[in-house]
Every structure is written in C-alpha cells, then in structure tokens.
C-alpha positions in Angstrom: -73.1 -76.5 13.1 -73.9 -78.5 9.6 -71.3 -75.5 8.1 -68.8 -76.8 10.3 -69.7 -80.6 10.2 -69.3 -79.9 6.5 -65.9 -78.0 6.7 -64.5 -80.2 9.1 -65.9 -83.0 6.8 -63.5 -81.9 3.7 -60.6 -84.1 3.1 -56.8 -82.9 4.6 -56.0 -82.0 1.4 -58.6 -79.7 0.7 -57.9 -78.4 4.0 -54.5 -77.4 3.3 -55.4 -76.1 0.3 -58.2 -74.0 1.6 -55.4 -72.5 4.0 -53.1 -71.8 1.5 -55.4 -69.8 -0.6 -55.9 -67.8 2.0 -52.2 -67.3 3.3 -51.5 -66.1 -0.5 -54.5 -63.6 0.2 -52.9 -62.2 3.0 -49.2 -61.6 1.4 -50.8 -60.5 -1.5 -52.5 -58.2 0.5 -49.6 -57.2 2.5 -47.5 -56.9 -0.8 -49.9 -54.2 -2.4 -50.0 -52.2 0.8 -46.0 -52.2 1.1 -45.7 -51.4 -2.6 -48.1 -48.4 -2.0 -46.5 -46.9 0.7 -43.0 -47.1 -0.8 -44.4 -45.6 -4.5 -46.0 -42.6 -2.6 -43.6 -41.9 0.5 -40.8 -40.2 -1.5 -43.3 -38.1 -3.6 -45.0 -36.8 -0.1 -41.2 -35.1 0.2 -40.8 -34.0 -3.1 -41.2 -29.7 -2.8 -42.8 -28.0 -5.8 -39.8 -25.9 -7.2 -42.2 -22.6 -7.0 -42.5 -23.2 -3.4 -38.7 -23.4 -2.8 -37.6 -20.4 -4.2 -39.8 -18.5 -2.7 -39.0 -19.8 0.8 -35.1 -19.1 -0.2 -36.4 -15.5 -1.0 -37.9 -15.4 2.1 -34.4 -16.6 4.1 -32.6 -14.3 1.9 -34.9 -10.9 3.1 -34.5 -12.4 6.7 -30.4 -12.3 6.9 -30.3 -9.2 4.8 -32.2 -7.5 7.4 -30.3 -8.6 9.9 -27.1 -7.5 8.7 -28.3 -4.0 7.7 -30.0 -3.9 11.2 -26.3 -4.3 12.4 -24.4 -2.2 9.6 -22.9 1.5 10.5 -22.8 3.3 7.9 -19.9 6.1 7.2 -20.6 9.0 8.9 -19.3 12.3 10.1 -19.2 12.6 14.1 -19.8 15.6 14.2 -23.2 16.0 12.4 -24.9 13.3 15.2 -28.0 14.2 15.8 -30.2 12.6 18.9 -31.8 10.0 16.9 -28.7 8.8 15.3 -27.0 9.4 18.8 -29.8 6.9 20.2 -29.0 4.4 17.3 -25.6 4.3 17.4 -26.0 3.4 21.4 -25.0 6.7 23.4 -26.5 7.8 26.2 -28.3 11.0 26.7 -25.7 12.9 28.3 -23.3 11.8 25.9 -25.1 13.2 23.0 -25.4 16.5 24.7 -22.3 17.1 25.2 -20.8 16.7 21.8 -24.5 18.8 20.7 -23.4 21.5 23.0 -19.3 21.7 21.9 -20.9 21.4 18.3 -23.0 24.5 19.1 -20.0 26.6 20.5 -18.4 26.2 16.7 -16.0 24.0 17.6 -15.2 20.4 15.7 -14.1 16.8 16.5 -11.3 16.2 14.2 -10.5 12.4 15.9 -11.5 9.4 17.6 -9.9 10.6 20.6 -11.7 14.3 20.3 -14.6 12.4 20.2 -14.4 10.4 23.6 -13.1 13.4 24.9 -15.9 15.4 24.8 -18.6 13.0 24.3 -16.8 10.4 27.4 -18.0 7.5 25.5 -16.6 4.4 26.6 -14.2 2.4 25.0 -16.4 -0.7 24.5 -18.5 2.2 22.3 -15.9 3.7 20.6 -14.1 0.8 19.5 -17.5 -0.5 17.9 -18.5 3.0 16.0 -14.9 4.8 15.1 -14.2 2.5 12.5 -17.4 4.5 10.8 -16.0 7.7 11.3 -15.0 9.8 7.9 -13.3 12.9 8.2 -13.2 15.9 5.9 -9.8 15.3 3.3 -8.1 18.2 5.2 -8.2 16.3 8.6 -6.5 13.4 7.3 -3.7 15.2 5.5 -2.7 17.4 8.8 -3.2 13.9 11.0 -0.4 12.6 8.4 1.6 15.1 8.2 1.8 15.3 11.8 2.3 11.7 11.8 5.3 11.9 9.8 6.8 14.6 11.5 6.5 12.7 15.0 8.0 9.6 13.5 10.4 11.0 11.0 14.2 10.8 11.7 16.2 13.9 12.3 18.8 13.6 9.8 22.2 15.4 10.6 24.0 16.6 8.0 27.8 16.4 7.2 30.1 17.4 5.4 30.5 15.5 2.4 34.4 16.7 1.9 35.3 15.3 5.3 33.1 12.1 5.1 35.0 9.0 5.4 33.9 5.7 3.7 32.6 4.5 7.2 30.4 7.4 7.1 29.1 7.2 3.6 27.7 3.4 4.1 25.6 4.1 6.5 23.2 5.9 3.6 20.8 3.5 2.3 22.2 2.1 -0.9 26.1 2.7 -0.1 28.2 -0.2 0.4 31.6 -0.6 1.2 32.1 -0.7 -2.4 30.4 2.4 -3.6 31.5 4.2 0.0 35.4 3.1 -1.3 34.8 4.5 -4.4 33.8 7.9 -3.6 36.6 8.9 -1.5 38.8 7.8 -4.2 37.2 9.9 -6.6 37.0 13.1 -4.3 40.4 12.6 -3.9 41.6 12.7 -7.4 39.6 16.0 -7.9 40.6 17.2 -5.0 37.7 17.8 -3.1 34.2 18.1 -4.1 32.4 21.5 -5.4 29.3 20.9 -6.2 27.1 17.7 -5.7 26.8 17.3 -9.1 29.9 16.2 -9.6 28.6 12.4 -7.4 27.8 11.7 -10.8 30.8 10.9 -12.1 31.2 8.1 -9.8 30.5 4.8 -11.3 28.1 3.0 -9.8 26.1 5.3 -8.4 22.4 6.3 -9.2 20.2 9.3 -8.9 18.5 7.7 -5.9 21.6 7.3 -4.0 23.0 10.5 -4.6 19.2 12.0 -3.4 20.0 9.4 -0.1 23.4 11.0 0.1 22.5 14.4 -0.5 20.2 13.9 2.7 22.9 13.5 4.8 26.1 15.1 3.5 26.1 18.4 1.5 29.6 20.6 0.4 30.6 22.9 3.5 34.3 22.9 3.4 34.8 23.1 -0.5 38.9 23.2 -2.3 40.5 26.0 -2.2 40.5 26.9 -6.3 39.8 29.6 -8.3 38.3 29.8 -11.9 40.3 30.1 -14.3 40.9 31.8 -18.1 40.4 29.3 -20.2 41.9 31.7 -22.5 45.2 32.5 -20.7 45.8 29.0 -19.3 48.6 26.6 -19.8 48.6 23.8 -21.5 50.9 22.1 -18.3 47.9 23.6 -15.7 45.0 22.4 -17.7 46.6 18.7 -18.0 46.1 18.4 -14.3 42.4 19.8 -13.9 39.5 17.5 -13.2 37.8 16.4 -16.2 41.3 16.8 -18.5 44.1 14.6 -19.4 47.5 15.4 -21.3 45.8 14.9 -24.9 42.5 16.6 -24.1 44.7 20.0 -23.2 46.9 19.9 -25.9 43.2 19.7 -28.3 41.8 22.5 -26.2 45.6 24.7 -26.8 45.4 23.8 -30.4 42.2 24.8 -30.7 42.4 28.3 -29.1 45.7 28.9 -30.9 44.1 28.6 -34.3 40.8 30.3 -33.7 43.0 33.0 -31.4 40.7 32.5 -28.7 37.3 30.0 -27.3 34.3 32.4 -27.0 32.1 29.9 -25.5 31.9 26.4 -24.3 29.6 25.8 -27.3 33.1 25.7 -29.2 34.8 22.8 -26.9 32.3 20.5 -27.9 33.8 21.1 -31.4 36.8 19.8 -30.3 37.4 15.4 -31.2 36.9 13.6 -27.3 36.0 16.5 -25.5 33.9 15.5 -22.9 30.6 17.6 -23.9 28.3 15.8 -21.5 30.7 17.4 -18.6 30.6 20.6 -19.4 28.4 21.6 -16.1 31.2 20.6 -14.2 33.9 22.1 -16.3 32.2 25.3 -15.9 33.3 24.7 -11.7 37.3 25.1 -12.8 37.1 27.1 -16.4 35.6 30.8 -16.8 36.6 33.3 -19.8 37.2 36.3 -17.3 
C-alpha cells in the first residue's frame, strides 16, 4: 500500500514519463523480435546445394524408370518366348499358338501373320507392331510386292504412229517438245532406232527413258542400207543426217582415195558430223 501511496504520489509528469519508458520497452522489444524473424525466415528455405542435386538425381532415376518400364524394345515376333509373351501383354493362349506354328517351321513374316495366328487383338497389336523388325529379305519381297500391286501397267505404242497428243501425255513432254518430235520423225522419215530421239532439241536423257516406257519402234521405214561406196551424190543429198555440201565432201572424198574403208575416214572429212555416226550407220553400209 505505501508502494502505491508512493507511486501514486509522483508528480504527472513523472507519471508520463514512467509510461513512456516503458511503451519504448515494449516496441523495442517488439522491433528485435520482428527483425529476428525476418533475418532468419528466408535462411530456414535456403537448400544446401548438395542436398538438391541429389534429390534431382533421385527424380531423374524415378522418370527413367518409368519410361524404360514402358519402352518396347525392337524385336523379332517370332522368337517370343512365354516370358516376353507375358510382358508384352498376351494371353496364354495367344502365346501358344504362335509357339506351336513356330514349332511346325513355319514364320510370321507381318503384322497381319501375326494376329492371324496369334488372334491378338487390335488394341494389342496396334501398341507392339511398331516394335516388330523383320529379317532384310522380308522387307524387300513386302516392297517389291508393293510396287508391283501399285505400279501402273504401261501400254506401249508405237512410236512411228504416235501423234503429238499422244506424246504429251509422257511426263516431261509438252506441247512444245510433243510438236517437235513429229516434225523431226517426219523429216527422216520415220524413226529406226530410238537413238535417233536424240537429235531432237530439247529433249533429255530422262525424257527419252519416259518416252521409251511407253512408245518403242514397231512399224519402222521401209529403207535399205546402202553402199556408201556405190552411192550417188543426188541420193546421199537427201538422207538423214546429209545436206547438198556434206555429199559432195563425202563424193570428193571417195573419188580421190578410190573408195571409204571405214567410217573412221568420214570423220576426216571438214563438217562431217562425227558425233552421228551411230545413226549414220542406220542408212550407210560398205556391202
């Protein structure tokens, strides 16, 4: 009672200053335990660096198990055994089967060999065919088969009758080129060989393999080979692969050396069309 007479006894402004004291206690408490708290919060959720990689090692041996828990493998049907018929998700009856066409010698040479004999279902075989390899020899016969099935039968003309209608329907002959080779098989009258689609401008050797796919020479000009070295001058003018100039060069020639032994010697001859000479060899002979 005396300790509070005494307290009560102090002035107002000792009062207020006792209270004041104390209210700066309290925030200064309050101050330290806030500053505290916010200094050691973030390093609670800092993660030692050791300890992180080795949980992200940990993640990383989790997934890849997963996925090679889910992985098929490439594999040869026909070497399933019951274990890796159990795996792959076939029943038991299912396995037998394909065991017991296995054991007669016989072999699964598709997808569709396999649901045959095995009677997989589709759900099953759409999930495990894409694993499937074949030996190299299935897949070249399955090809070739393929491209028999699906290749185009190509009838063949006549390349002497063709008109330019005809011709541009091969790949790579246009109304142009298809114009141009009925003009030239006419002024040679008629082709003899397919060699000669060479001499027509504008046309390359995969065009002429296109053509010769469709058209070969069955109605070839009726000609015979003739003497180079008893011909006239007048006749050989007016063969393919000659002009006026070129026969009077060629008569010249065999008039002075009484006679061409070969058709090494044209080639002698000034503008004589050596690179030709294959097709010369369809009109000139030394019989």
């Amino acid at each position: 009672m005396k300790f509070l007479k005494s307290h009560f006894a102090l002035s107002r402004s000792q009062q207020n200053g006792i209270f004041l004291l104390l209210l700066l206690i309290i925030i200064l408490q309050v101050v330290i335990f806030s500053f505290d708290h916010f200094i050691s919060e973030p390093e609670s959720d800092k993660i030692d660096p050791e300890i992180e990689a080795l949980v992200k090692s940990l993640d990383s041996i989790k997934s890849s198990k997963k996925i090679k828990k889910d992985t098929i493998y490439p594999f040869n049907p026909n070497f399933i055994t019951d274990f890796k018929g159990y795996q792959l998700g076939m029943k038991v009856e299912e396995i037998d089967r394909l065991l017991a066409y296995r054991a007669a010698g016989k072999w699964v040479n598709s997808k569709e060999d396999f649901q045959k004999v095995t009677g997989v279902s589709d759900s099953l075989l759409n999930r495990i065919a894409p694993s499937f390899r074949f030996p190299e020899w299935v897949n070249r016969s399955e090809a070739a088969v393929t491209r028999k099935i699906h290749e185009p039968v190509i009838e063949v003309a006549d390349l002497n009758a063709a008109t330019a209608e005809d011709l541009m329907r091969v790949r790579g002959v246009g109304e142009v080129l298809s114009e141009r080779i009925v003009k030239y098989r006419k002024s040679i009258g008629g082709f003899l060989d397919v060699i000669q689609l060479q001499d027509v401008y504008g046309l390359n050797e995969e065009t002429i393999g296109n053509i010769q796919k469709h058209f070969r020479i069955i109605s070839k000009p009726d000609t015979n080979l003739k003497n180079i070295n008893t011909i006239k001058e007048s006749e050989l003018a007016e063969m393919p692969y000659f002009n006026a100039v070129l026969a009077r060069k060629v008569i010249q020639y065999r008039n002075l050396h009484e006679g061409i032994r070969g058709f090494e010697e044209l080639a002698q001859i000034g503008g004589f069309p050596s690179d030709k000479i294959d097709r010369i060899k369809l009109y000139l002979g030394f019989n």
